[in-house]
Every structure is written in C-alpha cells, then in structure tokens.
C-alpha positions as CSV (number, residue, x, y, z in Angstrom):
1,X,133.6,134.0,150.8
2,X,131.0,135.7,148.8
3,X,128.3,134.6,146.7
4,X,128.7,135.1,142.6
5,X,125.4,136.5,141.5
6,X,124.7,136.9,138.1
7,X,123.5,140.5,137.4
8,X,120.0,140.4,137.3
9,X,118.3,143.7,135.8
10,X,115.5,145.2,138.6
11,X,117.2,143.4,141.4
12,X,119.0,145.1,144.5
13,X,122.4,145.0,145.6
14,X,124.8,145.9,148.7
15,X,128.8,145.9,147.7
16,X,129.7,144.5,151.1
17,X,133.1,146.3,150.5
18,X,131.8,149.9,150.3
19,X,128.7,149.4,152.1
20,X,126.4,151.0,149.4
21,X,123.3,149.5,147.7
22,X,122.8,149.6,144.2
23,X,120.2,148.0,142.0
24,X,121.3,147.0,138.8
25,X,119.3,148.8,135.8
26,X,121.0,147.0,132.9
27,X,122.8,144.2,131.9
28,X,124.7,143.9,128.0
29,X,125.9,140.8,127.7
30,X,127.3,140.7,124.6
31,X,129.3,144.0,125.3
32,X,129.8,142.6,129.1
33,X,129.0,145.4,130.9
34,X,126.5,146.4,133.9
35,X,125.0,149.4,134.5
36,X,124.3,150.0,137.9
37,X,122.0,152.8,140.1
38,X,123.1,153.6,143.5
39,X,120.3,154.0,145.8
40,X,121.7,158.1,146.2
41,X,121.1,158.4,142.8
42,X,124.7,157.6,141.1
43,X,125.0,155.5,137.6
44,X,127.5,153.8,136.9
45,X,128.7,151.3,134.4
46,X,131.4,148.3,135.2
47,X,132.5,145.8,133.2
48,X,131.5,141.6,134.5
49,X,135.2,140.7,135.5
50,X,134.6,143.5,138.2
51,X,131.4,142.4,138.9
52,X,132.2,139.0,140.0
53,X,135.4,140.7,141.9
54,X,132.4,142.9,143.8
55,X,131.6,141.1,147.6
56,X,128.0,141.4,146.9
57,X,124.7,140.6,148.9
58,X,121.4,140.1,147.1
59,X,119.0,142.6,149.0
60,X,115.3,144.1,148.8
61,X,114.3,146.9,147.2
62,X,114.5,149.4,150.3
63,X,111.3,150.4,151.4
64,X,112.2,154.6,150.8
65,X,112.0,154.4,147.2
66,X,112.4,158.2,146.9
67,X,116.2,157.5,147.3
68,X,117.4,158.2,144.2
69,X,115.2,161.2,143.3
70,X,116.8,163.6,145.7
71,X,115.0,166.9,143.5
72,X,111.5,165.6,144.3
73,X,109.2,167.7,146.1
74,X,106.5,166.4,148.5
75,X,103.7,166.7,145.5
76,X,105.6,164.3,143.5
77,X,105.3,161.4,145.8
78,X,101.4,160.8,146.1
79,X,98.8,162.6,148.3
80,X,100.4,163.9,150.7
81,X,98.6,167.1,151.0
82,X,97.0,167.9,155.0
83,X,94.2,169.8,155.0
84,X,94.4,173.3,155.8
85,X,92.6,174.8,158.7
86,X,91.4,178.1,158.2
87,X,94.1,181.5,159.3
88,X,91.1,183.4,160.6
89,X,88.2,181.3,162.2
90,X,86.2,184.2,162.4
91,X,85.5,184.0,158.8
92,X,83.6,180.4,158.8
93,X,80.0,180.6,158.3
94,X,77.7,178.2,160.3
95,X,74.3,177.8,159.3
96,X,72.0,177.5,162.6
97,X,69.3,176.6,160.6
C-alpha cells in the first residue's frame, strides 16, 4: 500500500509503477490538475483522481540537476573550463632575469 501525497509544487517524485522520477512544477487546484516534469525532460499534465491512483515515493531532488536540459553544453553549467597548455612549448618565453 502506497502513501497519498498531496502534490506539492518543487518537490520530487518516483511513480513506483513506471520507475520514473518526476518533480511536480504546478499544482491548479481549482481546475484539479498537476503538471508534472520528468527528470528526462518530459511535461506532462494529469488530472488529481490519477494522481492519487499513481504508487508514488516522495524523493530528493537528484543530485545531476542537468537532467532535464539535455541541449546544454558544458559552458552552461558553471566553470568548467581546464586550462589549456600550450600546442607548441617552444613558443613560451622565460625571463632568466
């Protein structure tokens, strides 16, 4: 027997059914829908009877955040640059001085 969560916007799920984790990015209460992100990237909308059908686990926010922004290059996450060495090391100058 599963747990009935409430949907909770910014909080992380796994549908125990499918396996996949979702976090869920809004909640309408008066129209009684969710709107859900899959960690891949997917959105998807359900309405709350199927969300209390869904065998959920409350989980945290994985740690790989990059998940669902599979068109990000390495310059959009941070500082990631290594310094370059140079191609020809003949073309450093040292000053002996």
């Amino acid at each position: 027997m599963s747990i009935e969560y409430e949907p909770e916007v910014g909080v992380w799920y796994r549908n125990t059914e499918d396996d996949r984790l979702f976090e869920v990015v809004a909640y309408d209460v008066q129209d009684g829908t969710v709107e859900i992100q899959y960690f891949e990237s997917e959105i998807s909308e359900i309405d709350i009877d199927t969300w209390y059908e869904l065998e959920l686990i409350a989980e945290a926010a994985p740690e790989d955040w990059s998940g669902p922004f599979d068109d990000l290059i390495s310059d959009d996450m941070g500082d990631t640059e290594i310094p370059r060495q140079p191609e020809i090391w003949s073309d450093i100058v040292i000053d002996r001085e």
